[in-house]
C-alpha positions as a Markdown table, in Angstrom:
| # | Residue | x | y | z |
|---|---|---|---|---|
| 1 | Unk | 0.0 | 0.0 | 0.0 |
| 2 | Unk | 1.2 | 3.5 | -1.4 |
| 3 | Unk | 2.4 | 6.3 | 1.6 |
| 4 | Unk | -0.5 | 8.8 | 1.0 |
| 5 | Unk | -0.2 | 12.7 | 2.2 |
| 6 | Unk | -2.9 | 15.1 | 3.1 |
| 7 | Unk | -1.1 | 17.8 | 3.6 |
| 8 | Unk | 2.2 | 18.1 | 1.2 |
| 9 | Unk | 2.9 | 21.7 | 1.4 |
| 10 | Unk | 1.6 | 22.1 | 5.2 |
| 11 | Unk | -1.3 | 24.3 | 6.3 |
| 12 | Unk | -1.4 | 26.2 | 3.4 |
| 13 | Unk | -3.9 | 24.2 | 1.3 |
| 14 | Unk | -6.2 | 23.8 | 4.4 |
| 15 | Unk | -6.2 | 27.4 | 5.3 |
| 16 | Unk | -7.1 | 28.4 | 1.7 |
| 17 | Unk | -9.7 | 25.7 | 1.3 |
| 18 | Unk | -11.7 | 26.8 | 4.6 |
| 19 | Unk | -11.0 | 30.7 | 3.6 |
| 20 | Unk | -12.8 | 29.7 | 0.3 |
| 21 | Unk | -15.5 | 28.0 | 1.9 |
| 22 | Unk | -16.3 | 30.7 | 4.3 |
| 23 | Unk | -16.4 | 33.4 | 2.0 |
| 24 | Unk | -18.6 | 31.4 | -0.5 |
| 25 | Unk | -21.1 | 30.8 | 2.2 |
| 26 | Unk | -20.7 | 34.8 | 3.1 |
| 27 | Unk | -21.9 | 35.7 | -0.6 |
| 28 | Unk | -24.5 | 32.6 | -0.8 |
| 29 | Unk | -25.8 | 33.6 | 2.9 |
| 30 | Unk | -26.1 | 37.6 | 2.0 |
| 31 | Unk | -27.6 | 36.5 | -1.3 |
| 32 | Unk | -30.5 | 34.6 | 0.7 |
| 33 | Unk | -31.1 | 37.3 | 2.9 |
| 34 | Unk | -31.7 | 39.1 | -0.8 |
| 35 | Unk | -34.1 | 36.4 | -1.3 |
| 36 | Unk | -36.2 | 37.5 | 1.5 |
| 37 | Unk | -36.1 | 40.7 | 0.5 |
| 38 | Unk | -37.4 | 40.4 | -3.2 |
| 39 | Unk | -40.5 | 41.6 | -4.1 |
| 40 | Unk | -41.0 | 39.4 | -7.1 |
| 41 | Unk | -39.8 | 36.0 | -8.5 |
| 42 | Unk | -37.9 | 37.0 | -10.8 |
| 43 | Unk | -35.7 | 38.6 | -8.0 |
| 44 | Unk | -35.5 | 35.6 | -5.9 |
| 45 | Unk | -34.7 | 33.6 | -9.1 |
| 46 | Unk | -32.2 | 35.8 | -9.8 |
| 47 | Unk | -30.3 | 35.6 | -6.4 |
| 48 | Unk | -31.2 | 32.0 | -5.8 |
| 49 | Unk | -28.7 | 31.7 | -8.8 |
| 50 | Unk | -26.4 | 33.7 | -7.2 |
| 51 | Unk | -26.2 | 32.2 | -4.1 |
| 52 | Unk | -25.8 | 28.8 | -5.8 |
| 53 | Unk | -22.7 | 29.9 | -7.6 |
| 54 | Unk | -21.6 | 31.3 | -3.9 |
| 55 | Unk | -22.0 | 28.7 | -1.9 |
| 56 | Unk | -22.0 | 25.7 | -5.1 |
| 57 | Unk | -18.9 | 26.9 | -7.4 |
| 58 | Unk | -17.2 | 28.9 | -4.1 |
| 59 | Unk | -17.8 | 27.4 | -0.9 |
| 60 | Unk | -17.8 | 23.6 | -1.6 |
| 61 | Unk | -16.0 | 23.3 | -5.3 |
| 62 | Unk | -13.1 | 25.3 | -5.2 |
| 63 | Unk | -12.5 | 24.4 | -1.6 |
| 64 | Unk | -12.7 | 21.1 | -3.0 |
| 65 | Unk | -10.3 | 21.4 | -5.3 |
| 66 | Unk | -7.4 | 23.9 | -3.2 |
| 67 | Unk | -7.5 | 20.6 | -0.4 |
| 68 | Unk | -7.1 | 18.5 | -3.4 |
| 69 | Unk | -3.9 | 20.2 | -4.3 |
| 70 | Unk | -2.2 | 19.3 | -0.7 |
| 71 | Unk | -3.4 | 15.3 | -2.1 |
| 72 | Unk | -0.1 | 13.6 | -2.6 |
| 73 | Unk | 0.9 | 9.4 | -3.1 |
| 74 | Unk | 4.6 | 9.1 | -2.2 |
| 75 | Unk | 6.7 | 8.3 | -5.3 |
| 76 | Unk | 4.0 | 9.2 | -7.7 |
| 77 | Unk | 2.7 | 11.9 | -10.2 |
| 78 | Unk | -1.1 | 13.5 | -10.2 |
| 79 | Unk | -2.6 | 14.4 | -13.0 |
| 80 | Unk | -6.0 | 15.3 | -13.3 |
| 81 | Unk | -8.9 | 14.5 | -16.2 |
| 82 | Unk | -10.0 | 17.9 | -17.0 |
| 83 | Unk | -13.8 | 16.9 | -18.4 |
| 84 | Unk | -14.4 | 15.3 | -14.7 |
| 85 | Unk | -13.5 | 18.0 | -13.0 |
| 86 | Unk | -15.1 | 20.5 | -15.0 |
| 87 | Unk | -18.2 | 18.1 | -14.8 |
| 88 | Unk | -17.7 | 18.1 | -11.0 |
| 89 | Unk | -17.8 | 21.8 | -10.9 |
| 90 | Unk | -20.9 | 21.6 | -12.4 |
| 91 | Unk | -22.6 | 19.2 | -10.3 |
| 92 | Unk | -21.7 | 21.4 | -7.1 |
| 93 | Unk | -23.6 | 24.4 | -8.8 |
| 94 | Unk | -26.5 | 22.4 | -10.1 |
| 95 | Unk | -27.4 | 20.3 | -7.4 |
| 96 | Unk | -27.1 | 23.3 | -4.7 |
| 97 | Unk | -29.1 | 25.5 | -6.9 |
| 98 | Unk | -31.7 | 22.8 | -7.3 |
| 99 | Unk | -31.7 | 22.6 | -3.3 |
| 100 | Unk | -31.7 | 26.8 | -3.2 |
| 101 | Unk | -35.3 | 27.0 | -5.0 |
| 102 | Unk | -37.0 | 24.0 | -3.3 |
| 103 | Unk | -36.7 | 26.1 | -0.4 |
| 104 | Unk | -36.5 | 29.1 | -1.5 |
| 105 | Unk | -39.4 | 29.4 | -3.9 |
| 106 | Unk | -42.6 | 29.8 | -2.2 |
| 107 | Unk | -42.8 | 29.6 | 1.7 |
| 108 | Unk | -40.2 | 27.9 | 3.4 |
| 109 | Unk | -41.5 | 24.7 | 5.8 |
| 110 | Unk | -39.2 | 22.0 | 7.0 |
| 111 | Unk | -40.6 | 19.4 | 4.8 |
| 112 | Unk | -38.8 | 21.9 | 2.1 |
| 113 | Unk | -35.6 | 22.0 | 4.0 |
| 114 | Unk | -35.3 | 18.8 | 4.5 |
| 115 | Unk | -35.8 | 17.0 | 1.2 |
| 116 | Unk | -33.6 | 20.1 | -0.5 |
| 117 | Unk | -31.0 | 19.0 | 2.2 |
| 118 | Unk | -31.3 | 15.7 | 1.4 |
| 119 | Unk | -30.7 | 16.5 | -2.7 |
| 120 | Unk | -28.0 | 19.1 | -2.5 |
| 121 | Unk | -25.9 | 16.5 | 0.3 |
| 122 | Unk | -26.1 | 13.9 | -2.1 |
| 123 | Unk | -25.0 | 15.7 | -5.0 |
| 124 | Unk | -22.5 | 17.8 | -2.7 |
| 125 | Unk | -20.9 | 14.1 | -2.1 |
| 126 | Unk | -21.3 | 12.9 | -6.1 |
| 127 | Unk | -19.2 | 16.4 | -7.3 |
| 128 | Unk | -16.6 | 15.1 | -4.0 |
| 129 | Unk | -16.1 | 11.6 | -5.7 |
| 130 | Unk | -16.4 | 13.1 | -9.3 |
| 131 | Unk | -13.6 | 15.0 | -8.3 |
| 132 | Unk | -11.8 | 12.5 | -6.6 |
| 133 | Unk | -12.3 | 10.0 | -9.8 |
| 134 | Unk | -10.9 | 13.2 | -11.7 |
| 135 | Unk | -6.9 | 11.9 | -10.4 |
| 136 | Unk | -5.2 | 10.3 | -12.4 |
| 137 | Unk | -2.5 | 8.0 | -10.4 |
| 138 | Unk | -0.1 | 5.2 | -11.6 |
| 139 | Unk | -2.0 | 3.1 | -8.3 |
| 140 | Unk | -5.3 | 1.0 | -7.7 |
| 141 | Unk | -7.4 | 3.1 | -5.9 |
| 142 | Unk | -9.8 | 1.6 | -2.8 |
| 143 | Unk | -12.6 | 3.4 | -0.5 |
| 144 | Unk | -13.0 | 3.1 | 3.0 |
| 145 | Unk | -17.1 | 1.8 | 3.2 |
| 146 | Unk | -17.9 | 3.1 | 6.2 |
| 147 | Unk | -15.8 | 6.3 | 6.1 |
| 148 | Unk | -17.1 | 7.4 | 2.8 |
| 149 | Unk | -21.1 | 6.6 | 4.4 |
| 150 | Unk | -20.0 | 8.7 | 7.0 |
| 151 | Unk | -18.7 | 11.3 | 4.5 |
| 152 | Unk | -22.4 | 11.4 | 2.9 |
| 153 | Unk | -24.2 | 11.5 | 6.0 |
| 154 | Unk | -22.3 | 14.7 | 7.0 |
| 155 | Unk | -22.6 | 15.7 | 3.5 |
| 156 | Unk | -26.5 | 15.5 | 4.2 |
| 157 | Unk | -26.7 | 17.0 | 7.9 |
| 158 | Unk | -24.5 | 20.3 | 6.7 |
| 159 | Unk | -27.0 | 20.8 | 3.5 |
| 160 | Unk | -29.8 | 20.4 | 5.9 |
| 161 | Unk | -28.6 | 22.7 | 8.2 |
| 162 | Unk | -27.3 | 25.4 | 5.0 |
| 163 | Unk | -30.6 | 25.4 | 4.0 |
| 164 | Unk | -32.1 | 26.1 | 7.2 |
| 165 | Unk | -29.8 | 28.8 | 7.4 |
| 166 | Unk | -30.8 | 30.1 | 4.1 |
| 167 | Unk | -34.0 | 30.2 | 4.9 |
| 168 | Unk | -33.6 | 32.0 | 8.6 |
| 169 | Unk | -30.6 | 33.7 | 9.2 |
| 170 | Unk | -30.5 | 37.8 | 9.5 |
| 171 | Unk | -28.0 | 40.4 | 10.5 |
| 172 | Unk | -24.4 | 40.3 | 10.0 |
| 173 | Unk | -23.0 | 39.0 | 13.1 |
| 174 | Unk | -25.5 | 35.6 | 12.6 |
| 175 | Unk | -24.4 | 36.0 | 8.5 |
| 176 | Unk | -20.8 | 35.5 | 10.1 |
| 177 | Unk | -21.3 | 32.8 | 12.3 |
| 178 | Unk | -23.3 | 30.5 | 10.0 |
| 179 | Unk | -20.4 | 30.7 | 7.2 |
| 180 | Unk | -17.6 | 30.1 | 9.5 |
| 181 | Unk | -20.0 | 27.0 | 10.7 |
| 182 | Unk | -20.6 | 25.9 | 7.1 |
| 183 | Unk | -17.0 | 26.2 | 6.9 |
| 184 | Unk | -16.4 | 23.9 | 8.8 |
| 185 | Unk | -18.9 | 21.2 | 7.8 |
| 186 | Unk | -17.9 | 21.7 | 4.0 |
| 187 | Unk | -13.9 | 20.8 | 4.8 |
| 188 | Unk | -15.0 | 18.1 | 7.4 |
| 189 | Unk | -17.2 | 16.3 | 4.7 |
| 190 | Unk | -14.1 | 16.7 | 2.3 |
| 191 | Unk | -11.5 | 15.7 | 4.5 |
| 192 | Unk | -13.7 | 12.7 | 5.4 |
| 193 | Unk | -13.9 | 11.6 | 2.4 |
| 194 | Unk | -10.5 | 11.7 | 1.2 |
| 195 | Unk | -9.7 | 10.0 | 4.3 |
| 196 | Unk | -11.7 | 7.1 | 2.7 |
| 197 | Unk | -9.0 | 6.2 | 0.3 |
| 198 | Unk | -5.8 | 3.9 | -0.4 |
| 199 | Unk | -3.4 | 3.7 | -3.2 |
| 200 | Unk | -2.0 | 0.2 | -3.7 |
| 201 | Unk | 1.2 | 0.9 | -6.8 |
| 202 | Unk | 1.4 | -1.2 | -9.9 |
| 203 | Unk | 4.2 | -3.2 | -10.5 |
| 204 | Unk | 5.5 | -1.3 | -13.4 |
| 205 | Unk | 5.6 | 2.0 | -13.3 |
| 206 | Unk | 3.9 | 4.4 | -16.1 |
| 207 | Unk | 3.1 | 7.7 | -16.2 |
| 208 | Unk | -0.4 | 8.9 | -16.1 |
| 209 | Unk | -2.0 | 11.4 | -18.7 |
| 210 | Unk | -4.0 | 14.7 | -17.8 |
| 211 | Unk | -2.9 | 18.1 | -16.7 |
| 212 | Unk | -1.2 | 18.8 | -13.8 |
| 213 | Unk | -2.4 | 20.6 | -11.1 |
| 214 | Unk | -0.3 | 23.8 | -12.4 |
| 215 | Unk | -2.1 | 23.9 | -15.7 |
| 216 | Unk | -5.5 | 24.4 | -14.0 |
| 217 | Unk | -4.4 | 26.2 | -10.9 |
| 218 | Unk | -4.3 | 29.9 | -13.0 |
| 219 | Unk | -7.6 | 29.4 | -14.8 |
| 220 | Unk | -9.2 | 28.3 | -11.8 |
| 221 | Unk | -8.1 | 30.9 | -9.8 |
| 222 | Unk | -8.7 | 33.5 | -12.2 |
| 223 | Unk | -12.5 | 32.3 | -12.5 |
| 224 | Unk | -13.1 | 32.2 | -8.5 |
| 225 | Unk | -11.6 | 35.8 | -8.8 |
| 226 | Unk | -14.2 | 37.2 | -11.6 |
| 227 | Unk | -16.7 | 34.9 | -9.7 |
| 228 | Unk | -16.8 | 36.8 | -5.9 |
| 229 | Unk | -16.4 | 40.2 | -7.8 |
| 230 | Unk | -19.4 | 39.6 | -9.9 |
| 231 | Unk | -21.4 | 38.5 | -6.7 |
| 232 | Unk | -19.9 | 41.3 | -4.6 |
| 233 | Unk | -21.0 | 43.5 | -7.0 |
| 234 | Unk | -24.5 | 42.2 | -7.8 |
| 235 | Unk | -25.4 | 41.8 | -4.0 |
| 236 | Unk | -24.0 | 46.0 | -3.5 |
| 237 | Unk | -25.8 | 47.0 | -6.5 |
| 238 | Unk | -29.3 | 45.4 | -5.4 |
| 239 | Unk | -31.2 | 47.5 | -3.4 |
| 240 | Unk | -31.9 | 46.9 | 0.6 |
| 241 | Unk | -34.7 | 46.9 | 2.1 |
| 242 | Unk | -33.8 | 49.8 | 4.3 |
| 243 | Unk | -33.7 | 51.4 | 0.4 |
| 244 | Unk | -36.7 | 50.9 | -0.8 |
| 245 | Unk | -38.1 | 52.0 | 3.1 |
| 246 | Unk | -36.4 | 55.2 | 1.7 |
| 247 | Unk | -37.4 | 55.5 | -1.3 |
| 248 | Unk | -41.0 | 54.9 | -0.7 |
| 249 | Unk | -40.8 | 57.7 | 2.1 |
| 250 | Unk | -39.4 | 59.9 | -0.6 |
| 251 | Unk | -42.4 | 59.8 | -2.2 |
| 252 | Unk | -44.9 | 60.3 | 0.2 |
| 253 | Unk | -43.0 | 63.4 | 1.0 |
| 254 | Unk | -42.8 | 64.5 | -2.9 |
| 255 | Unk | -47.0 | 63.4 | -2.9 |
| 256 | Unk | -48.5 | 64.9 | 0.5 |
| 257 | Unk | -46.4 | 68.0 | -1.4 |
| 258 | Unk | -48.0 | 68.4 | -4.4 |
| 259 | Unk | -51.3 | 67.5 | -2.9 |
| 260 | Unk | -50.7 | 70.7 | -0.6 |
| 261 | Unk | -50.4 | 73.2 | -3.3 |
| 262 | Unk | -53.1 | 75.3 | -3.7 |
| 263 | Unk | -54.9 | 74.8 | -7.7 |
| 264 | Unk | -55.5 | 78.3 | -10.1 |
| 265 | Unk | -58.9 | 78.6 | -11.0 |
| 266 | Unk | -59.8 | 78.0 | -14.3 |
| 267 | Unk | -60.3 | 81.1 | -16.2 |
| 268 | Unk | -62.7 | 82.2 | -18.4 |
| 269 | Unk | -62.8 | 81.1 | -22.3 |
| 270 | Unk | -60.6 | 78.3 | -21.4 |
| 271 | Unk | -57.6 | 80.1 | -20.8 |
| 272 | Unk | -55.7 | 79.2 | -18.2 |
| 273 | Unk | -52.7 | 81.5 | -16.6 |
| 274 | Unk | -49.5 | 81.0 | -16.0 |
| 275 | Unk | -48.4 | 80.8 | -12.1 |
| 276 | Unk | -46.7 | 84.2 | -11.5 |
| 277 | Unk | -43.4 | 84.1 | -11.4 |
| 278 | Unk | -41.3 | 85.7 | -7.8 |
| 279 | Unk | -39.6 | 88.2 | -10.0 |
| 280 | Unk | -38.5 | 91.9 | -8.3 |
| 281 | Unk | -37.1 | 94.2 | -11.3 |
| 282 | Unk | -34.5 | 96.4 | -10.8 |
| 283 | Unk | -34.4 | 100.2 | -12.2 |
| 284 | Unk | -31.0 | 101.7 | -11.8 |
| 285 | Unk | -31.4 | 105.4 | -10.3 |
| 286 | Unk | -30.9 | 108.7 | -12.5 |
| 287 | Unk | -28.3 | 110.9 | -11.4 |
């Protein structure tokens, strides 16, 4: 059995992951709290979306894949199928939007929470082992049973319990708590699951095809960047509710206004005058 490593450069690899995975659950959670606040569906589509790419493509994919980066087998080369991981990618965004508008669509219940939890954990834990099948290693590769049930369940109990935050969580201080809290369920489900597995080498040596981890590092990074600046800007752009409180008082002000003006009478042969205008002339004095 191969020498496997969780951690080749250190604490590096961890720190980023869980620094991904909280601030992908900070977008997602302020997008939901935009949810709330949307006066049509359209809206709530539109940040339901959102927050799937947050918390889908930011919190739980990319962490994903920066943990998989400290993934080493002693005396052997990685290289990684670049259609499975893109299709893995893709999974994490579908299956949590899917989850985001069961519960978010209409009123929220637990019924609603429950069965979206159960969905999105499932998926969450087919995009891990897409991602993990996405390796390419000169080894036989082998999974734990009861460690990679154990990484579903919590897979399951952390949607469950995103959802429910979702669906409930206000202010910024709770906003903060419940993404350092998903953080921490999103990298224990991973690190679970990786857990899970053995190499056993081949006899023969050979040299695996695929990219390396340095050919998709750049692009990857580069997307998660363009990615949060997009959502920064879409949730800074939308409009509060403490907005629209002052906009709508705004108006009243501008309408009890108008209604207070006094009306000219209408005068005769349909004419109707001018308002006066406050003018004062000026005539210079003769010397």
């Amino acid at each position: 059995m191969a020498e496997i490593h969780h951690f080749e450069y250190g604490l590096i690899t961890p720190i980023l992951s869980y620094a991904l995975s909280v601030l992908g659950s900070l977008l997602g959670l302020t997008c939901a709290v935009r949810v709330r606040e949307a006066h049509s569906s359209a809206q709530r589509a539109w940040f339901l979306m959102l927050a799937a790419w947050a918390i889908g493509g930011t919190a739980i994919w990319s962490m994903h894949f920066m943990a998989m980066l400290g993934f080493s087998v002693v005396g052997q080369r990685i290289r990684y199928d670049v259609a499975l991981t893109a299709a893995s990618a893709i999974i994490a965004v579908v299956v949590v939007g899917i989850g985001l508008f069961i519960v978010g669509m209409g009123r929220p219940s637990i019924v609603k929470i429950l069965f979206g939890g159960l969905f999105a954990g499932l998926g969450v834990a087919a995009m891990h082992y897409t991602g993990m099948a996405a390796m390419r290693v000169d080894a036989d590769i082998a999974y734990d049973t009861t460690r990679v049930a154990l990484s579903v369940v919590i897979a399951v109990v952390a949607a469950c319990v995103a959802l429910w935050l979702v669906v409930n969580v206000k202010g910024v201080l709770a906003i903060i708590a419940s993404a350092l809290v998903m953080g921490v369920a999103v990298n224990g489900m991973h690190f679970t699951g990786m857990s899970s597995m053995s190499a056993h080498l081949h006899e023969e040596p050979g040299d695996p095809s695929g990219a390396t981890a340095s050919n998709l590092l750049v692009p990857i990074i580069l997307a998660v960047i363009l990615v949060v600046i997009a959502l920064i800007y879409a949730v800074l752009a939308a409009p509060t509710e403490d907005d629209r409180a002052g906009a709508a008082y705004l108006d009243a002000r501008i309408a009890d206004r108008e209604k207070t003006q006094p009306e000219l009478p209408p005068a005769p042969n349909g004419f109707t005058p001018r308002p006066r205008r406050n003018t004062t002339s000026y005539t210079p004095r003769r010397r």
